[in-house]
C-alpha positions as a Markdown table, in Angstrom:
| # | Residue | x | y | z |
|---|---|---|---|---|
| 1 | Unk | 14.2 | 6.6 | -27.8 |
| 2 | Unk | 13.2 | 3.3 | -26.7 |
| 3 | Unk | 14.8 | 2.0 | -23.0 |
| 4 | Unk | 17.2 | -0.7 | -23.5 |
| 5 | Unk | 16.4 | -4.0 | -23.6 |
| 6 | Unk | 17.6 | -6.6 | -20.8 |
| 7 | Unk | 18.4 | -10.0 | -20.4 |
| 8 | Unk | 16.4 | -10.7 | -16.8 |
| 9 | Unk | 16.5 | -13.4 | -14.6 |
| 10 | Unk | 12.9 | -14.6 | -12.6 |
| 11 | Unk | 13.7 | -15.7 | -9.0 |
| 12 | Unk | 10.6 | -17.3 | -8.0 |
| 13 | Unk | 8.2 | -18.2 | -10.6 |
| 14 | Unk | 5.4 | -18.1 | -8.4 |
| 15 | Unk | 1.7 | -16.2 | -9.1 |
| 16 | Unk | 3.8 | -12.6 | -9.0 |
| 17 | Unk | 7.1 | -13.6 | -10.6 |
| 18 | Unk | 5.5 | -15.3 | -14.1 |
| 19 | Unk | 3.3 | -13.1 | -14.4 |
| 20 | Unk | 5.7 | -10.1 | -14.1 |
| 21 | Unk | 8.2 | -12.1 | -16.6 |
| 22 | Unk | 6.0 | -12.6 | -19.2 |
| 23 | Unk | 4.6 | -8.9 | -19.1 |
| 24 | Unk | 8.4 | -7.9 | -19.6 |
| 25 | Unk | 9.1 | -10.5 | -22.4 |
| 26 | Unk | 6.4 | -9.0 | -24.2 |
| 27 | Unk | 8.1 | -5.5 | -23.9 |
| 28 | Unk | 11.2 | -7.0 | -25.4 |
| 29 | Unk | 12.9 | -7.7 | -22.6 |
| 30 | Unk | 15.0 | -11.1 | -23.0 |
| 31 | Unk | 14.5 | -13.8 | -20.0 |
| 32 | Unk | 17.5 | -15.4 | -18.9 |
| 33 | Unk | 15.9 | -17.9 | -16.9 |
| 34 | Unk | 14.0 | -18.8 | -14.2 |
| 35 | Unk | 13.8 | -20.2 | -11.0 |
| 36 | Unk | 11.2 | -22.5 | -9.7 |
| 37 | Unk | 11.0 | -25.0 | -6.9 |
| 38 | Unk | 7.8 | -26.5 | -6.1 |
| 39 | Unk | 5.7 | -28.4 | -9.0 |
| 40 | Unk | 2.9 | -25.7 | -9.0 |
| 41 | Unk | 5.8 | -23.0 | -9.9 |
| 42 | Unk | 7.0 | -24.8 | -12.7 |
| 43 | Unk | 4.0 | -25.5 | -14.5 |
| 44 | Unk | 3.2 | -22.2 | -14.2 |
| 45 | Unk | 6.5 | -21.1 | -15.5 |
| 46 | Unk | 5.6 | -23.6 | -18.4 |
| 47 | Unk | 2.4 | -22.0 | -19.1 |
| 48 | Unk | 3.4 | -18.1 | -18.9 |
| 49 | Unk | 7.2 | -18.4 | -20.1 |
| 50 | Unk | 7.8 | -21.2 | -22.7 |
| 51 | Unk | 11.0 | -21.5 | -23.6 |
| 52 | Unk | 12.8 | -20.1 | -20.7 |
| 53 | Unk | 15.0 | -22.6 | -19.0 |
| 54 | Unk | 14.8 | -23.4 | -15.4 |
| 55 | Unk | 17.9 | -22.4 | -13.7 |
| 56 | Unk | 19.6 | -22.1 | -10.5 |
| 57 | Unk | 20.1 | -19.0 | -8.6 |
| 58 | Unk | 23.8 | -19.3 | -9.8 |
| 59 | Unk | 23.6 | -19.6 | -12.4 |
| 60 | Unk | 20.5 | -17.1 | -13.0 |
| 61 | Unk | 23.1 | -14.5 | -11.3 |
| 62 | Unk | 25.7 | -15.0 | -13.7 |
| 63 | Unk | 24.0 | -14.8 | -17.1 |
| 64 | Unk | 21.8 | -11.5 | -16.4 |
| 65 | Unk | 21.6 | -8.0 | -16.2 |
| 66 | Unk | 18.8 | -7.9 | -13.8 |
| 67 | Unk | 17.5 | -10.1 | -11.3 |
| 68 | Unk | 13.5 | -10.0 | -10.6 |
| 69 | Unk | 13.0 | -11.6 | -7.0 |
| 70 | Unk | 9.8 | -12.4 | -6.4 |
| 71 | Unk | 10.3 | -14.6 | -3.6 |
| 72 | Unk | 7.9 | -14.6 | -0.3 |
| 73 | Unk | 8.9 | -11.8 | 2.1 |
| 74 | Unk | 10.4 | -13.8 | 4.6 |
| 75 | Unk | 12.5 | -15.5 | 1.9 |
| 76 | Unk | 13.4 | -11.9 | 0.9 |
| 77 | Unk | 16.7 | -11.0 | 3.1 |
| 78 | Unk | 18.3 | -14.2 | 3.0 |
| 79 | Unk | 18.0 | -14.9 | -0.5 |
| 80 | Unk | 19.6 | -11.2 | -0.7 |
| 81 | Unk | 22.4 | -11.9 | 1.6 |
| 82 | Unk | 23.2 | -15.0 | 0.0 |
| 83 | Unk | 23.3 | -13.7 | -3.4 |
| 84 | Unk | 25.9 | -11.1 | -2.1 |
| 85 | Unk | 27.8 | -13.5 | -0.3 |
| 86 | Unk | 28.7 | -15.9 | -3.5 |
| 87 | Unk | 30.7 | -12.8 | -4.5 |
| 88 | Unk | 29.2 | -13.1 | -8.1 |
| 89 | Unk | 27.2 | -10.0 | -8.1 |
| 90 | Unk | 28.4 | -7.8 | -11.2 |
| 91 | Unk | 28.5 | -3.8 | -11.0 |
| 92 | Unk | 26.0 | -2.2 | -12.4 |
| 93 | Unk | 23.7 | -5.0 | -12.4 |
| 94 | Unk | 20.1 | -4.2 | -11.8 |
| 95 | Unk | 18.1 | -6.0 | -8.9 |
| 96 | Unk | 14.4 | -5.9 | -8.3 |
| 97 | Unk | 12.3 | -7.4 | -5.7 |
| 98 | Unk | 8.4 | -7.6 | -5.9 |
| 99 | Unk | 7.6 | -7.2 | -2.2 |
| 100 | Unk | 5.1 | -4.9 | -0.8 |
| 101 | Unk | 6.5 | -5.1 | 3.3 |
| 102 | Unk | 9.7 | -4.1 | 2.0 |
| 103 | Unk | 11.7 | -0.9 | 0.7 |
| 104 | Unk | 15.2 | -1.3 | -0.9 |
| 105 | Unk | 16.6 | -1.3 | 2.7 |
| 106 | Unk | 16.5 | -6.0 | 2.3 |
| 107 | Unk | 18.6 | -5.5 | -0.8 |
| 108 | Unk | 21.1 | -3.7 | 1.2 |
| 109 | Unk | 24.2 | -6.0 | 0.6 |
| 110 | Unk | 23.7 | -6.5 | -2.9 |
| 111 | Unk | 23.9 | -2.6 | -3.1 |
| 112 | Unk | 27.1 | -2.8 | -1.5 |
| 113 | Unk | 28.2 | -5.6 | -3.9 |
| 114 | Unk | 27.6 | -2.7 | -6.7 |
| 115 | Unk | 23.8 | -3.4 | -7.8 |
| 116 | Unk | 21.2 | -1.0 | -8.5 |
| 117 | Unk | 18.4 | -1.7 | -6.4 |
| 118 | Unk | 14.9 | -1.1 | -6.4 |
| 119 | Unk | 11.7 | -2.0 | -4.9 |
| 120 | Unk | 8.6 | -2.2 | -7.1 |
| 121 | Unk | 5.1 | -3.8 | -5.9 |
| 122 | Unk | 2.1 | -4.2 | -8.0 |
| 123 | Unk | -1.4 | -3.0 | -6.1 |
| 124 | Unk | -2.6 | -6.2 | -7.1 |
| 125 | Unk | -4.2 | -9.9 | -6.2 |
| 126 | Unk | -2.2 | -12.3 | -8.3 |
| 127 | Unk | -4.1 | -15.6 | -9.7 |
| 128 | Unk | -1.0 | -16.8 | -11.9 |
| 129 | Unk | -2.4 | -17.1 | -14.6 |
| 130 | Unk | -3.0 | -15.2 | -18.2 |
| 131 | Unk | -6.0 | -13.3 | -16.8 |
| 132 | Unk | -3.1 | -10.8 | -14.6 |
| 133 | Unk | -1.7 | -9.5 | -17.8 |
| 134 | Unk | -4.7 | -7.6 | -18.4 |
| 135 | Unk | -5.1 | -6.4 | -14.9 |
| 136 | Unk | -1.3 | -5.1 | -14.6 |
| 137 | Unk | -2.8 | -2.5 | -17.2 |
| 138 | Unk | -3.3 | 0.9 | -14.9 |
| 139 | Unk | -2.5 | -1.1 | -12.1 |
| 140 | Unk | -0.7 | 0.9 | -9.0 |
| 141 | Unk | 2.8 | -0.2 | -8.1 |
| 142 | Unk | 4.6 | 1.0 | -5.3 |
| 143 | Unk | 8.3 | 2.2 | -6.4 |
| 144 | Unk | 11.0 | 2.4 | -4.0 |
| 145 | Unk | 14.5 | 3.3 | -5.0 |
| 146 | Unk | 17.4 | 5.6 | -4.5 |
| 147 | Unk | 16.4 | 9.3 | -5.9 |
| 148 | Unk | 18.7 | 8.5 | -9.1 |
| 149 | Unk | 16.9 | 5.0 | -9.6 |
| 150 | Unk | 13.3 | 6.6 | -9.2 |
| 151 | Unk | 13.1 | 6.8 | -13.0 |
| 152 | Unk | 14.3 | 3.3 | -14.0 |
| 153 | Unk | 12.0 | 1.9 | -11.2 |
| 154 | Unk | 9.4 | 4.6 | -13.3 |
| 155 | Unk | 10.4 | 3.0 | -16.6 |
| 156 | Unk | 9.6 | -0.5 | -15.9 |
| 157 | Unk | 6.3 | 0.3 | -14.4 |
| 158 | Unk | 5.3 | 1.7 | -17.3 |
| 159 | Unk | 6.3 | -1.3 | -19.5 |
| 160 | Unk | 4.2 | -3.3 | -17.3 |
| 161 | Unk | 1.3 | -0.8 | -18.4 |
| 162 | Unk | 1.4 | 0.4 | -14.2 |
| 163 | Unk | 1.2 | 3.5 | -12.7 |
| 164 | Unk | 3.9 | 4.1 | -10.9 |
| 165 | Unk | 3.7 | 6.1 | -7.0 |
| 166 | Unk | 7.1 | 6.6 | -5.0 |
| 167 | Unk | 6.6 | 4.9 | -1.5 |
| 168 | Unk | 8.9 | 5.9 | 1.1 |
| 169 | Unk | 11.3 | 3.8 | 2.7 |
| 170 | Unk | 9.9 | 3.8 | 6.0 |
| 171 | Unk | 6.2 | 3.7 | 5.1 |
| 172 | Unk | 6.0 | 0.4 | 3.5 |
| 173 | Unk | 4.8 | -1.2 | 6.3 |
| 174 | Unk | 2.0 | 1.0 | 6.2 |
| 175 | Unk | 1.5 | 0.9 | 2.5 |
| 176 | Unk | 1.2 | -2.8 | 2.8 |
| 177 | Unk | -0.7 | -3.4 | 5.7 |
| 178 | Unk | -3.6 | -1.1 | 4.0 |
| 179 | Unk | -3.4 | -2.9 | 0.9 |
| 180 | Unk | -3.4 | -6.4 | 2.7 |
| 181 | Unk | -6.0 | -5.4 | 5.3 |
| 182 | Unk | -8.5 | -4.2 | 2.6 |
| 183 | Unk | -8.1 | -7.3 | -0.3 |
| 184 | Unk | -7.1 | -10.2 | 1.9 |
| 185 | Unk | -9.6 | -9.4 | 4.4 |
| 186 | Unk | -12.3 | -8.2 | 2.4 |
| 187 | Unk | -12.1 | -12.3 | 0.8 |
| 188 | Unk | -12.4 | -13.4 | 4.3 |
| 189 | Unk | -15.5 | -11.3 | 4.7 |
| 190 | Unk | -17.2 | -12.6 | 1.6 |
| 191 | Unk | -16.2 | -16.1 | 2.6 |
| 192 | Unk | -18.1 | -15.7 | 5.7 |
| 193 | Unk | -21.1 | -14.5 | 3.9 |
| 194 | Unk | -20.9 | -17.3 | 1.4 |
| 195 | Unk | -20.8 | -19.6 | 4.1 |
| 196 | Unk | -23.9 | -18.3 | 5.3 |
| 197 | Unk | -26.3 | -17.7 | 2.7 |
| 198 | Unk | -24.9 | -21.5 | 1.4 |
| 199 | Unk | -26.4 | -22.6 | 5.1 |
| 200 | Unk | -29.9 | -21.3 | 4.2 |
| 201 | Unk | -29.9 | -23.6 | 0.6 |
| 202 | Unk | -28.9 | -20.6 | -1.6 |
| 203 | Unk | -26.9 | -22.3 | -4.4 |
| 204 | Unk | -25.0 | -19.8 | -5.6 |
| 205 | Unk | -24.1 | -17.6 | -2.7 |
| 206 | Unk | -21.1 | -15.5 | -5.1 |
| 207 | Unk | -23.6 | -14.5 | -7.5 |
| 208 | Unk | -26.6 | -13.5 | -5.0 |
| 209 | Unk | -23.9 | -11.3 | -2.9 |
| 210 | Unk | -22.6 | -9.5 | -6.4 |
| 211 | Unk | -24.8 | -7.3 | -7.2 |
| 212 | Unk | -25.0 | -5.7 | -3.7 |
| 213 | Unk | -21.3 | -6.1 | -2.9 |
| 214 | Unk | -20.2 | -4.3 | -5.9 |
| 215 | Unk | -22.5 | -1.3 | -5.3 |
| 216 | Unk | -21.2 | -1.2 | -1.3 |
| 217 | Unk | -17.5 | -1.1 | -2.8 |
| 218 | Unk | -18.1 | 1.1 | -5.5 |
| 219 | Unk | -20.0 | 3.8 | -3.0 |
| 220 | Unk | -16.8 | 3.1 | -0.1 |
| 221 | Unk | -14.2 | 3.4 | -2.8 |
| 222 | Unk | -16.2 | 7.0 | -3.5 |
| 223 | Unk | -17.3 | 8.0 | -0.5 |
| 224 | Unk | -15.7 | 6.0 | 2.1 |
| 225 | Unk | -17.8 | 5.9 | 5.6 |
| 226 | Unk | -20.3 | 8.2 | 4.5 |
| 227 | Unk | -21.1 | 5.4 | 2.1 |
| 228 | Unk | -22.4 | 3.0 | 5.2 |
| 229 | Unk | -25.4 | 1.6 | 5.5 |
| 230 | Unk | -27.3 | -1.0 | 8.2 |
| 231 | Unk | -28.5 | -1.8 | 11.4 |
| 232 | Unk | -25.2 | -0.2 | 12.9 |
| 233 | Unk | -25.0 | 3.2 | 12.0 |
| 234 | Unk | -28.7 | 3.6 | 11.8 |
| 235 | Unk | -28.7 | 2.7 | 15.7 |
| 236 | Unk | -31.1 | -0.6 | 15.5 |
| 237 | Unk | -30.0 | -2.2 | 18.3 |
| 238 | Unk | -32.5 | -5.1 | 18.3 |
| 239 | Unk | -31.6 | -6.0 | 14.6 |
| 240 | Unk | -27.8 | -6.3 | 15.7 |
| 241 | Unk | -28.9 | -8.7 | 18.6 |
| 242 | Unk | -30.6 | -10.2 | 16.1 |
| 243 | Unk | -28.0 | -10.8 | 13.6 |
| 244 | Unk | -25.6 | -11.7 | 16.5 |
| 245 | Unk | -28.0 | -14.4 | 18.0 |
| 246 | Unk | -28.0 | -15.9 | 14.1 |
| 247 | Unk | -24.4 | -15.7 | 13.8 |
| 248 | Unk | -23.5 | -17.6 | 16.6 |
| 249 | Unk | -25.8 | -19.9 | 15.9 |
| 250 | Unk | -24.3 | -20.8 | 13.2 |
| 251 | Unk | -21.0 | -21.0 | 14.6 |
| 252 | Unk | -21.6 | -23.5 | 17.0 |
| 253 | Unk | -24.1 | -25.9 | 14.4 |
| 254 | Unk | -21.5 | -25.2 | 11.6 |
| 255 | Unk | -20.6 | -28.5 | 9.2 |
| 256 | Unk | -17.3 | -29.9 | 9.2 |
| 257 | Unk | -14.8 | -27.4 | 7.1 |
| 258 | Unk | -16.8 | -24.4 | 8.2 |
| 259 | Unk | -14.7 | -22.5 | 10.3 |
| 260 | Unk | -16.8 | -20.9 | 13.9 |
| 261 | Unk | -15.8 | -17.0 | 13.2 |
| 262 | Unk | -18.1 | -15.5 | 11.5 |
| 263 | Unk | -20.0 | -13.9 | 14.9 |
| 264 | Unk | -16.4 | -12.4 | 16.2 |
| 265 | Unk | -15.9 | -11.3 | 12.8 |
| 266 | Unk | -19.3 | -9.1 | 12.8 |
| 267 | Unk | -18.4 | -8.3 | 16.2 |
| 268 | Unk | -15.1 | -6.4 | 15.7 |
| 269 | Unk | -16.0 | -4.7 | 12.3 |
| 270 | Unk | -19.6 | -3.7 | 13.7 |
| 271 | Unk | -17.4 | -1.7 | 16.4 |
| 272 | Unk | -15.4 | -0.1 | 13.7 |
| 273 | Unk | -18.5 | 0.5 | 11.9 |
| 274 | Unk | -20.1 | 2.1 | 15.7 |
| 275 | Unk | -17.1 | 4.6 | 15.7 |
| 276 | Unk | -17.8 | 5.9 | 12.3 |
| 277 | Unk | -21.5 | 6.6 | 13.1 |
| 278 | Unk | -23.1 | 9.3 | 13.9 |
| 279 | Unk | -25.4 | 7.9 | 16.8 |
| 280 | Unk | -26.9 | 9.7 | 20.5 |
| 281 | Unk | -24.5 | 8.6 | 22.9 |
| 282 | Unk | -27.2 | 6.5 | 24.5 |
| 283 | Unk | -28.2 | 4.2 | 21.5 |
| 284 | Unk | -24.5 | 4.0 | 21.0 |
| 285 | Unk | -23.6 | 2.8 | 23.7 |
| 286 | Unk | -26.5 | 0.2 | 23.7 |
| 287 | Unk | -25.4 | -1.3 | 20.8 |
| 288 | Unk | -21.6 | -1.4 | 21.9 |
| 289 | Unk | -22.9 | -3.3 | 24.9 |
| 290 | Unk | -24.3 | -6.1 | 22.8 |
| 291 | Unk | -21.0 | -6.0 | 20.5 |
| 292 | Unk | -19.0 | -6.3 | 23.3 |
| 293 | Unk | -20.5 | -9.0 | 24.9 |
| 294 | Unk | -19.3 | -12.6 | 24.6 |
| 295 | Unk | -21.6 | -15.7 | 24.7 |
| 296 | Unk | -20.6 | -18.6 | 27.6 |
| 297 | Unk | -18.7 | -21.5 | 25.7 |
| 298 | Unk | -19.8 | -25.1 | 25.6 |
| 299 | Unk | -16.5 | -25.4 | 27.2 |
| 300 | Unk | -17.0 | -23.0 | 30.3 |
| 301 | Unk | -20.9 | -24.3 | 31.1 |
C-alpha cells in the first residue's frame, strides 16, 4: 500500500530545503509552494522546483498538509512561534524541520496548536544543486519524533532514499556537534593544506592532496586512531619542530586573503593526535612541550 501523497509547503528554499522538495516531488508528493527570500534562494528554487510558486509563510500555512522548515537554526524557534501565533495552524497538520541542533522540543507550540511534529536531519553537506539528489541515496538522517510519529518520520526518510536512525531528544546537540566537528572542520583542514602546498607553486593543490586524503579517511572511517600515521605518534620530535617552524612561517609571510592559522591549527590537533599515541612518557612529553609552546608576536617584541 503506497503512503499517501501530500501537498507540502518548503519554508526556506535554501541548499537543504530545494533539495529536500524536489526529492519529495519526485516521490509524488505535491508542492504547495515555497518560500524564498534572498536572490540566491530563489534561483535555486527555479532550478530544483519549476513550477512551484513563491509564497508567503501565510499563505504556505494555509494551503498545505505539511510544512518542511528548513530555515537556519537560529531562525528555527521564532519562525515556530510565529507560525503558532497567527492561529492558522490546522489539526493534524504535519510539520517538519531539517535542523540537526534541534529535536522536536523548537516545534513545541505548533504541537500544542495540534500539529504533528517531527525532526528529520540528513547526515549530509548540501551544495544546492542536482548533484544532492544522488547523495540523499543511503544517506543517514537523524529522526526525532514522538514514539507514535517514529514511523511517519521513518516513511519519509525512506522516500528520500535515507536511512533513517532515531536521535534522542536530548542528544542532538551531541549528534550535531560530531557531525559538524568532523565535515565542517575537516574543509578547514584541507583549506589549510591547500593554502600551503599552493605557497610552494603546486598548481593544483586539491588534486595532489586526493589521493592521500582519501586513503587517511578511508583507514579513520575503519579503524579510527589506530589508523594514524606521522611524526606525532611515531614520537619525531624534531620533525614536529620542524613542521611547526614552516608553519609559522608561513603565517606571518602569508599573501593578502590567506588567513595566519594554519600553525595553531597543527598545534591543537597534533595534541589530540599526542593523546591517542602510544609514546614513552619522556618523548611525549618532549613533543607536548614544543606543541605547547607559543612563538613571541611581532606585536609583543
Amino acid at each position: 500500500m503506497n503512503a499517501p501523497r501530500l501537498g507540502i509547503g518548503i519554508i526556506g528554499a535554501g541548499r537543504v530545503g530545494a533539495v529536500l522538495g524536489a526529492a519529495l516531488r519526485a516521490e509524488g508528493h505535491a508542492l504547495t509552494g515555497a518560500y524564498a527570500v534572498s536572490d540566491a534562494s530563489r534561483a535555486r528554487a527555479a532550478e530544483l522546483l519549476p513550477g512551484v510558486p513563491l509564497l508567503d509563510v501565510p499563505a504556505l500555512v494555509e494551503r498545505s498538509e505539511m510544512l518542511l522548515l528548513a530555515v537556519p537554526d537560529d531562525q528555527l524557534a521564532p519562525l515556530a512561534a510565529g507560525i503558532a501565533a497567527t492561529g492558522m495552524v490546522p489539526g493534524g497538520q504535519l510539520v517538519a524541520h531539517t535542523s540537526g541542533r534541534y529535536g522536536t522540543d523548537v516545534l513545541a507550540p505548533l504541537a500544542a496548536a495540534g500539529s504533528a511534529t517531527l525532526a528529520l536531519h540528513p547526515a549530509m553537506t548540501f551544495t544546492g544543486t542536482r548533484t544532492d539528489l544522488a547523495r540523499l541515496i543511503g544517506c543517514p538522517m537523524g529522526i526525532t519524533a514522538a514514539p507514535e510519529l517514529l514511523p511517519v518520520a521513518a516513511a519519509l526518510v525512506v522516500e528520500l532514499g535515507g536511512d533513517s536512525v532515531v536521535i534522542a531528544e536530548g542528544d542532538r546537540p551531541l549528534y550535531h556537534a560530531a557531525l559538524a566537528h568532523s565535515a565542517n572542520h575537516l574543509t578547514v583542514l584541507v583549506d589549510q593544506a591547500r593554502e600551503a602546498l599552493s605557497r610552494l607553486g603546486i598548481e593544483d593543490p586539491g588534486a595532489y592532496l586526493r589521493p592521500l586524503l582519501e586513503a587517511a579517511l578511508e583507514e579513520s572511517l575503519r579503524r579510527g586512531a589506530k589508523a594514524l600515521t606521522g611524526p606525532v605518534v611515531r614520537g619525531d620530535a624534531g620533525t614536529v619542530s620542524a613542521h611547526l617552524e614552516a608553519l609559522e612561517d608561513l603565517d606571518v609571510t602569508g599573501a593578502p586573503g590567506e588567513h595566519g592559522d594554519v600553525a595553531d591549527t597543527y598545534r591543537a590537533l597534533a595534541l589530540a593526535a599526542l593523546s591517542r599515541a602510544r609514546l614513552p612518557e619522556d618523548t611525549r612529553s618532549r613533543i607536548r612541550v614544543l606543541l605547547q609552546e607559543q612563538p613571541p608576536r611581532e606585536d609583543d617584541a
